[in-house]
C-alpha positions as CSV (number, residue, x, y, z in Angstrom):
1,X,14.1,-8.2,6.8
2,X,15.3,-8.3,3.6
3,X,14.1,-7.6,0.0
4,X,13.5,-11.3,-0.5
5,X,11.2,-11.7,2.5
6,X,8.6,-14.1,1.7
7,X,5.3,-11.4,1.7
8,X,1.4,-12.9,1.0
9,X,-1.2,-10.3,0.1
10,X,-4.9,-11.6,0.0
11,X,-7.5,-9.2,-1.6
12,X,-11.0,-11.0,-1.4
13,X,-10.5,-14.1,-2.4
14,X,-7.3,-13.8,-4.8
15,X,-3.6,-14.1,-3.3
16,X,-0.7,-12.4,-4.4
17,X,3.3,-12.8,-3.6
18,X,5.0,-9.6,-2.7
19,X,8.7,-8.6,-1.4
20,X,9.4,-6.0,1.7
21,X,11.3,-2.6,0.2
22,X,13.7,-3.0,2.5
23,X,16.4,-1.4,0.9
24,X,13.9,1.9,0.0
25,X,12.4,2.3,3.4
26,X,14.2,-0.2,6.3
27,X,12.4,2.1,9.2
28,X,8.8,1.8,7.6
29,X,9.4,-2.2,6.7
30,X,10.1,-2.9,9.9
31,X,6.9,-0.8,11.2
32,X,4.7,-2.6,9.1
33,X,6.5,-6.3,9.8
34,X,6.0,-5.4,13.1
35,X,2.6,-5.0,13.0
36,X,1.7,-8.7,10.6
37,X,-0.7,-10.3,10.1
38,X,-2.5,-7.0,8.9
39,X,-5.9,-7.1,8.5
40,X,-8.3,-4.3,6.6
41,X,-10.3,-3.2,4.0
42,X,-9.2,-0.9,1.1
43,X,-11.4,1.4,-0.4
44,X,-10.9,2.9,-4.4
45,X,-8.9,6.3,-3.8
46,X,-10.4,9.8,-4.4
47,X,-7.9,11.6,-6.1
48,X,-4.8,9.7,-6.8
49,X,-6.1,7.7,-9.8
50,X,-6.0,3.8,-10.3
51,X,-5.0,2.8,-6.5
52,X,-7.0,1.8,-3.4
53,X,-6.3,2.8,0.2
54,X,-6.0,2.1,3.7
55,X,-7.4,5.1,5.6
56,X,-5.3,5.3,8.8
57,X,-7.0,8.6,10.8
58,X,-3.9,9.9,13.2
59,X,-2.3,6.5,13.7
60,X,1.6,7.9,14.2
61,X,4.2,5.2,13.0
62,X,6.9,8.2,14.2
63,X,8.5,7.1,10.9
64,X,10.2,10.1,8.5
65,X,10.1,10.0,4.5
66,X,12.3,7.4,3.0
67,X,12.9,7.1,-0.4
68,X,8.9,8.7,-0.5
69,X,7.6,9.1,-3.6
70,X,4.0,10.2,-5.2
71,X,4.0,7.9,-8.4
72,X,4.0,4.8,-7.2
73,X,4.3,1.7,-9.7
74,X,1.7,-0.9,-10.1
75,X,1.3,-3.1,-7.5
76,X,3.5,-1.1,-5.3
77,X,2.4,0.4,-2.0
78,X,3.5,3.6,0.1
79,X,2.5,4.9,4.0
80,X,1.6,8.3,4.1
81,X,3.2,8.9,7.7
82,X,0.8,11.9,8.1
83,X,1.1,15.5,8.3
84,X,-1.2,17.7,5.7
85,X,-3.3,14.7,5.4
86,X,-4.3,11.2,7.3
87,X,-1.8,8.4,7.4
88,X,-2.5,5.9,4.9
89,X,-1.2,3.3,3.0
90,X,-2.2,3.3,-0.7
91,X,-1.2,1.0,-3.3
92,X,-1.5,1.4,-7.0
93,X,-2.9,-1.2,-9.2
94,X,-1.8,1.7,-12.2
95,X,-1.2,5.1,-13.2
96,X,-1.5,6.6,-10.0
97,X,-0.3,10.8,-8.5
98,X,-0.5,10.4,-4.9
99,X,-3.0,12.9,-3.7
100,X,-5.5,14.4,-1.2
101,X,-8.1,17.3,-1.1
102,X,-4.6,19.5,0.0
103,X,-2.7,18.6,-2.8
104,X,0.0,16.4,-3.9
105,X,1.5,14.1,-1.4
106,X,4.2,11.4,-1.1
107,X,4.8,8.1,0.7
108,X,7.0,5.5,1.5
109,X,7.3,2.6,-0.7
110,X,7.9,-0.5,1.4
111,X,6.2,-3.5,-0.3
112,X,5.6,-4.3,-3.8
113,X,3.3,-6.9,-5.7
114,X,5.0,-9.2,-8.0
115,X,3.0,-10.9,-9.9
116,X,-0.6,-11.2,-11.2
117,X,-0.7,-7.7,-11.7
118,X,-3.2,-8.2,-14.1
119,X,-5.6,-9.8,-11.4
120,X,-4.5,-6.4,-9.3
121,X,-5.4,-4.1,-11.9
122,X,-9.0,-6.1,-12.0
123,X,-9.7,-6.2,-8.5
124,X,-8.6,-2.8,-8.2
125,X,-11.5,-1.6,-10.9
126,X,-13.9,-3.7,-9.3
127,X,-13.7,-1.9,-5.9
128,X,-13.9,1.5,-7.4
129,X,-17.7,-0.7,-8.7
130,X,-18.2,-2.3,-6.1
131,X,-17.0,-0.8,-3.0
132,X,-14.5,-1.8,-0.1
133,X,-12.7,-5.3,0.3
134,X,-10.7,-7.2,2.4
135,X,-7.2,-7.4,2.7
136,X,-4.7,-8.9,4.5
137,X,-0.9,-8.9,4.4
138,X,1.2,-11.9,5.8
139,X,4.3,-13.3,5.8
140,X,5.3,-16.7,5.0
141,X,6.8,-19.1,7.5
C-alpha cells in the first residue's frame, strides 16, 4: 500500500475519499487493508471530544504503537490496539484528546479523510443527536 491508495469511506448516505497512512503506521495499514470491505457503525465518543468510534471489545490486531498519537486531526482516524482500554478505532471530525474512563490514550493514525470535512464535521454532530450510523471503508478498484 501506499499513501496514495485509493480509500472510500461511506457514513450513511454521504461518501468521502481518503488515503492509507502508510508511511505513519505500515503494520496497522496493512491490518486494516487486510481486513476491507469494513463494515460497522460508529457511535459519538464519551470523552475524547468531537470524534466518533468503532468499539472493538478485545479484538487483538497484535499490532505495537506507530507513530500513535492522542490528537488526532479532523477527519483522521487512529486504532487503539488495546491495553488500559478496548481496541478501537476513533476518528475525529474536530478538536479531539483521545480518551477513556482510565485516562488519556493514544492510537495509530492509519487513514485520513480528505475532503468534505465539512460534511464530516456535520455528520459527526448529528450522531452525537441522533445516535449510531453506518460506516463502511473500501478501497477502490
Amino acid at each position: 500500500m501506499t499513501d496514495r491508495a485509493e480509500i472510500v469511506v461511506e457514513i450513511d448516505d454521504e461518501t468521502f475519499p481518503a488515503r492509507f497512512e502508510t508511511a505513519l503506521a505500515p503494520k496497522t495499514v496493512a491490518a486494516i487493508a487486510g481486513i476491507l470491505p469494513y463494515e460497522e457503525r460508529i457511535i459519538h465518543v464519551r470523552w475524547s471530544g468531537e470524534a466518533c468510534w468503532i468499539p472493538l471489545g478485545d479484538q487483538d490486531f497484535g499490532l505495537p504503537y506507530e507513530n500513535a498519537t492522542s490528537h488526532p486531526a479532523p477527519g483522521q482516524f487512529i486504532l487503539y490496539p488495546g491495553g488500559v482500554s478496548e481496541t478501537e478505532i476513533l476518528f475525529a471530525y474536530g478538536p479531539c484528546a483521545f480518551a477513556s474512563k482510565a485516562g488519556q490514550l493514544a492510537g495509530n493514525p492509519f487513514l485520513t479523510i480528505t475532503d468534505r470535512l465539512d460534511v464530516l464535521a456535520a455528520l459527526g454532530r448529528g450522531t452525537l443527536r441522533t445516535g449510531a450510523k453506518a460506516i463502511r471503508i473500501s478501497s477502490i478498484g
